[in-house]
N, C-alpha and C positions, 0 to 999 in steps of 0.2 A: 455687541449687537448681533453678533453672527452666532453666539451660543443661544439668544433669545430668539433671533427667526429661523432659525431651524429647531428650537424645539417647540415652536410655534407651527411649522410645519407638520411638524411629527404627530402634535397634541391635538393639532385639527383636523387633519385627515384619518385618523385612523381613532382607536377608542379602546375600550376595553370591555368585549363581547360578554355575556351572558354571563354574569358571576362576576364579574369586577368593574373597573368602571372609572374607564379615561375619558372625559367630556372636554369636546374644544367649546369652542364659543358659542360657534354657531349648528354645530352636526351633537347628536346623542346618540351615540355607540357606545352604547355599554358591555366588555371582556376577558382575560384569558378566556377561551372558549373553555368551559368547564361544566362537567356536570351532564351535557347532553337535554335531547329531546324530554324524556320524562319528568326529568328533576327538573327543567324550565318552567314545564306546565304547575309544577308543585311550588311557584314561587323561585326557583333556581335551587331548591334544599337541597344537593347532593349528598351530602358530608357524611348521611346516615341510612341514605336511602338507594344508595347509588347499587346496581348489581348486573352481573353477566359483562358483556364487551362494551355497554355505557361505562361501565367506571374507568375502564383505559381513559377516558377525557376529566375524570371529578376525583374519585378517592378511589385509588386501585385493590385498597380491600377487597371491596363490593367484586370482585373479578372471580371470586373462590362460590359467588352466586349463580352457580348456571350447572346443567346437569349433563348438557350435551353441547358439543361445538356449535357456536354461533357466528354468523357473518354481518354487518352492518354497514347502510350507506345511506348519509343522511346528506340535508341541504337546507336553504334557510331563503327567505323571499323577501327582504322588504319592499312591504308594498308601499306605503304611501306615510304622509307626514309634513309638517310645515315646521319653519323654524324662522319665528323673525319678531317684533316689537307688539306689545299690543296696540291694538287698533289707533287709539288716543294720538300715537307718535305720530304717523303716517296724515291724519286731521292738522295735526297740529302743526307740520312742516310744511309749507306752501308748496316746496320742489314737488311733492307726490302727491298726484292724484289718484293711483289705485297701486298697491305694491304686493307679490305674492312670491314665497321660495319654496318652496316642497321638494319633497326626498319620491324620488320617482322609482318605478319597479327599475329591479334588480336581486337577479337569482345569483349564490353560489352556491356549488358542492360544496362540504365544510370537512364530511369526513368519511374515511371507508376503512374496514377493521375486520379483524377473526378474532377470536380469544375461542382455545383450546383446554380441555384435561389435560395433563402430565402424569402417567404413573411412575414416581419417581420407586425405581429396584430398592426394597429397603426401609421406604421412607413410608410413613403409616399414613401420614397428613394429608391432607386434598391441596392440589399444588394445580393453579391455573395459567396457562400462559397466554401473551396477547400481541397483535403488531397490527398497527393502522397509523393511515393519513391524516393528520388534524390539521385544518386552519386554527391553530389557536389565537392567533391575531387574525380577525375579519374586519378590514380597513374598507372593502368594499362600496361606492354608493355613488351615486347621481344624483346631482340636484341642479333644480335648475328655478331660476328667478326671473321673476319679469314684474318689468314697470312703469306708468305712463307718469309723463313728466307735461308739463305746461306745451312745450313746444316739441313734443317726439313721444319713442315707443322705444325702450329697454329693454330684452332679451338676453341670456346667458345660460349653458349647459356647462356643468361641473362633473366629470367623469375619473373616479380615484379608483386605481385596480390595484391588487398584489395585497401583498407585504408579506408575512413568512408563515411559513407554512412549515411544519413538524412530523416525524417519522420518531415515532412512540413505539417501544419498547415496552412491556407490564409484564407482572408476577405477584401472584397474588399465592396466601398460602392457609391454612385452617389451621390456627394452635390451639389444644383444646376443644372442647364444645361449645364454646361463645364467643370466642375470638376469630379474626381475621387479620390478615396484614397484608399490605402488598405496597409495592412501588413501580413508577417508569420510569424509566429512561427517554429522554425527548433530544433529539437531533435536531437542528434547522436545516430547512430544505426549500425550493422555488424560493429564493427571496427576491423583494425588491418594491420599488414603490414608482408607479407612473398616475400620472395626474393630466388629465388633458381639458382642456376650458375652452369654448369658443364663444362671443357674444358678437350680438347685431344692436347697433343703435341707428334709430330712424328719425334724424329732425327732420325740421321744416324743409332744410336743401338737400343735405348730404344725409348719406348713411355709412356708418361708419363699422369696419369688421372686424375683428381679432380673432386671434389662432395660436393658443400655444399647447406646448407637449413638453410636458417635463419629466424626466427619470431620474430617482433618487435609486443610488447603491445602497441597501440598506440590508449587513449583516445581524444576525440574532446567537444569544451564545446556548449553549447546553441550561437545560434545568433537570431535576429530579422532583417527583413526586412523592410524596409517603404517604402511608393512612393506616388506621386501623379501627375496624366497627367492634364492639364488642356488644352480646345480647345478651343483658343482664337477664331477661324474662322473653316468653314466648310472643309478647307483647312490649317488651320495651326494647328498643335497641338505642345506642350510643356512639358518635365516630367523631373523630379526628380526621383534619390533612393538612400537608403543608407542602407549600410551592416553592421550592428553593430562588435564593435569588438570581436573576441575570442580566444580561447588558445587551445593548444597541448600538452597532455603530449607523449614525447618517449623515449622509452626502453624498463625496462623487456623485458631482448634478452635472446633466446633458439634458439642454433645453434644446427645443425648434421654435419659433413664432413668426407668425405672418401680419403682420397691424396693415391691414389696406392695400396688401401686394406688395408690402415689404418682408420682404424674410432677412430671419438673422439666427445662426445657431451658435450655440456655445457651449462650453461646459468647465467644471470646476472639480478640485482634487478637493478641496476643503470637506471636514467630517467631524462630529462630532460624537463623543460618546455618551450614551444614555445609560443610567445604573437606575435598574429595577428594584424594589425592594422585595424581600417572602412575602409570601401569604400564607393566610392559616385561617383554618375555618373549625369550628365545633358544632357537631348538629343532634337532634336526637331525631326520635321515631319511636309512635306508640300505634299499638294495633289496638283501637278505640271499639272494635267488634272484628267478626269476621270478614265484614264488607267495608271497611271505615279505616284506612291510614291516615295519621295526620302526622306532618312533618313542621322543624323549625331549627334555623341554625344562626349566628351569629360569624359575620369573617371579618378580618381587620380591614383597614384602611387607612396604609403606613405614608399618607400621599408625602409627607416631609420629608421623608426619607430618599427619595428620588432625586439624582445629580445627573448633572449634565455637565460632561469636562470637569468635574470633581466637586460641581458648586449643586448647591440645592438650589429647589425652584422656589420663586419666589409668591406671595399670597394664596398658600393653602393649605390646609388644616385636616390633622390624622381625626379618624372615625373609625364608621363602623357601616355594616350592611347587616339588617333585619330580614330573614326570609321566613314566611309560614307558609303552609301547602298542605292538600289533603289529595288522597286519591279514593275515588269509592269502585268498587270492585261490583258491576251485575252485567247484563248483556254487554255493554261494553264499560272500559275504566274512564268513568269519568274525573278529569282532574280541574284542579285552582287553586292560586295563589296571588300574594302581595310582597312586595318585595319595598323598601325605604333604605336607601345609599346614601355614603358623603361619596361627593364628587370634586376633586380637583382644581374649585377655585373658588371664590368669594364675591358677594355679591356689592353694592354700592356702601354699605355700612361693616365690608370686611368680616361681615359672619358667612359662615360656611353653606353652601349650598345642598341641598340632599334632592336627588330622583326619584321616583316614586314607578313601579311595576303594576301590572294587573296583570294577571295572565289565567289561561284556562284551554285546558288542552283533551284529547279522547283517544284512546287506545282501544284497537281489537286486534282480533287474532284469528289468521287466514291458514286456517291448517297448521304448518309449521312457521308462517310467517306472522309479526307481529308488529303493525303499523301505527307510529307514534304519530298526534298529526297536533301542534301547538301554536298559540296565537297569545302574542307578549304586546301589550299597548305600553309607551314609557314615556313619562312626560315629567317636564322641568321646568321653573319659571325662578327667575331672579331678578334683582329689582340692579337700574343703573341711571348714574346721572348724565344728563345729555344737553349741550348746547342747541338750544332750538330759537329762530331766528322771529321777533316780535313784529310784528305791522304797524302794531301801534306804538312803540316808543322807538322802533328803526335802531334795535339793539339786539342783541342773543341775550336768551336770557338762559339760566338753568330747571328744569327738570328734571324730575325723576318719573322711568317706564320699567316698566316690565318686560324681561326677554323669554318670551314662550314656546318651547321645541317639546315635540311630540311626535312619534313614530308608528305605527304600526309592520310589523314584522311577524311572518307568520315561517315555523320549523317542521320540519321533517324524515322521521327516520322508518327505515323498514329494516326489520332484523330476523333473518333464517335462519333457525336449527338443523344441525344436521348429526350425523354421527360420525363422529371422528376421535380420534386422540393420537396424542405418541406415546410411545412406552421406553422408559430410559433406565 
């Protein structure tokens, strides 16, 4: 029980950003943060398109793509979004007369970066170096639900901050004329997970209020990145990457809660370990005209392979993630993409669930500066069986509803050239 609700904790507050894709129940966060601002707007296509001090976050190849020093500091907005039964459930249950849960604004920073030249003494090849801040887990969000019941008024805010934060190391190098290769190094840093919840219920007499604040200890282990693009034609390019695998520890939990003027605080040593699986992604890119890139990559999705305390998790099934994208190049770069994922669990008949992307984003360029601005819609529905209570035969009976989440989330990065290098 205790390996199951914490990683039920784990698996519902947090997710897996932009490129991968850990879905709890009720929230759709889909990440490693990977890839960055541009390649999101392209559908998430990094793998092949990725270049400058974006790839420190996607395929560190792309890193040997820049001609002069660059600085970068991006952030991410979800704005809004509902997750909850279709309509039909909420008719059908007598308890609810009006029921709503939405994913409420909330900004992070996600990342901040250089990536420089290197003229290595000696060495003929182009050699790029890089160091920035990544949220590569953004657990981040707010939601809050409300609901009128026969005899009262339901209210509740869900507020999740943290989890780990990364200190990326990259190297990227030129072998040949069509190759690239590069890797990072990723450290964990800021970790941790707090979760705070308060709700109000209003009957007929009383009103009743809750207050809790919980803090999860939550360690992340070292990973490595590898890549390499190769560009068979001036027009066709080709990449590789892979995510090493790593682990989680969670727990050490330290609660506070208030139920009606009662306070009680506590906390717990109990932790559990989470094992990550690699990831691996293959993409291409083709220069379709001079104004016209079109992108497309395919990345695993090893969800069985994931343990917890040594055991795997149980009902859900390895895939796959579909990304296409295009960028068209004139006064400013206009972007689009679609993206189709398996995600992490199974719906009422035990087949696998997949997400679904849209996304579309616009680049220009301010002198030396170069402003990435993108907007990802992501939406999910699964079908489940549900005890709903009859009028007429004074029995529960079963159906089956649909569980509907959708998000919108908008990105953004601004990135500076400058002139710089080291010489070694």
């Amino acid at each position: 029980m205790k390996r199951y609700a914490l990683t039920v904790v784990f698996l519902l507050t947090v997710g897996f950003c932009f490129g991968q894709g850990l879905v709890g129940v009720n929230e759709l966060y889909v990440g490693p943060q990977i890839g960055g601002t541009r390649a999101l707007a392209m559908g998430g296509a990094y793998t092949a398109v990725n270049k400058g001090i974006d790839a420190l976050s996607g395929n560190p190849a792309g890193l040997v793509n820049l001609e002069t020093a660059q600085f970068l500091g991006g952030a991410r907005l979800r704005f809004s979004g509902t997750s909850k039964y279709e309509d039909s459930y909420y008719d059908d249950d007598e308890y609810y007369e009006d029921f709503s849960r939405k994913f409420k604004l909330n900004p992070k920073v996600l990342n901040l970066g250089v990536a420089f030249p290197i003229n290595v003494s000696g060495f003929e090849n182009k050699v790029v170096g890089a160091v920035g801040y990544r949220s590569v887990y953004d657990y981040s969000n707010k939601v809050q639900t409300e609901y009128k019941y026969e005899t009262g008024n339901y209210e509740s805010t869900t507020t999740v901050k943290g989890l780990i934060n990364y200190l990326s190391l990259g190297l990227g190098t030129q072998v040949g004329e069509k190759m690239s290769l590069g890797f990072s190094f990723n450290l964990p840093m800021m970790k941790g997970l707090k979760r705070e919840f308060e709700s109000k219920d209003k009957g007929e007499v009383d009103t009743d209020t809750y207050e809790s604040e919980r803090e999860y200890d939550v360690s992340g282990g070292n990973f490595v990145q590898f890549g390499g693009i190769l560009q068979l034609s001036p027009e066709l390019g080709i990449g590789a990457s892979y995510m090493t695998s790593h682990s989680f520890k969670v727990g050490k939990e330290k609660w506070k809660t208030n139920d009606n003027g009662v306070k009680n605080n506590g906390k717990s040593k109990e932790e559990d370990k989470i094992e990550m699986p690699g990831f691996y992604s293959l993409g291409l890119s083709y220069k379709f005209s001079p104004e016209l890139l079109l992108s497309a990559e395919i990345q695993n999705r090893p969800w069985e392979s994931i343990e917890v305390d040594g055991e795997e998790i149980e009902d859900v099934e390895n895939g796959s993630a579909y990304r296409v994208g295009f960028e068209y190049s004139s006064t400013f770069l206009l972007r689009g993409g679609f993206v189709m994922e398996r995600l992490p669990m199974v719906d009422e008949d035990l087949d696998p669930v997949n997400a679904k992307w849209i996304t579309a984003g616009i680049g220009t360029e301010l002198n030396n500066m170069l402003l990435d601005i993108t907007a990802a819609y992501r939406f999910a529905s699964y079908s489940e069986e549900i005890l709903v209570w009859d009028p007429n035969t004074f029995d529960y009976e079963t159906k089956s509803y649909d569980y509907k989440i959708n998000e919108l989330v908008f990105y953004a990065t601004l990135r500076y050239a400058f002139d710089f290098k080291i010489d070694l």
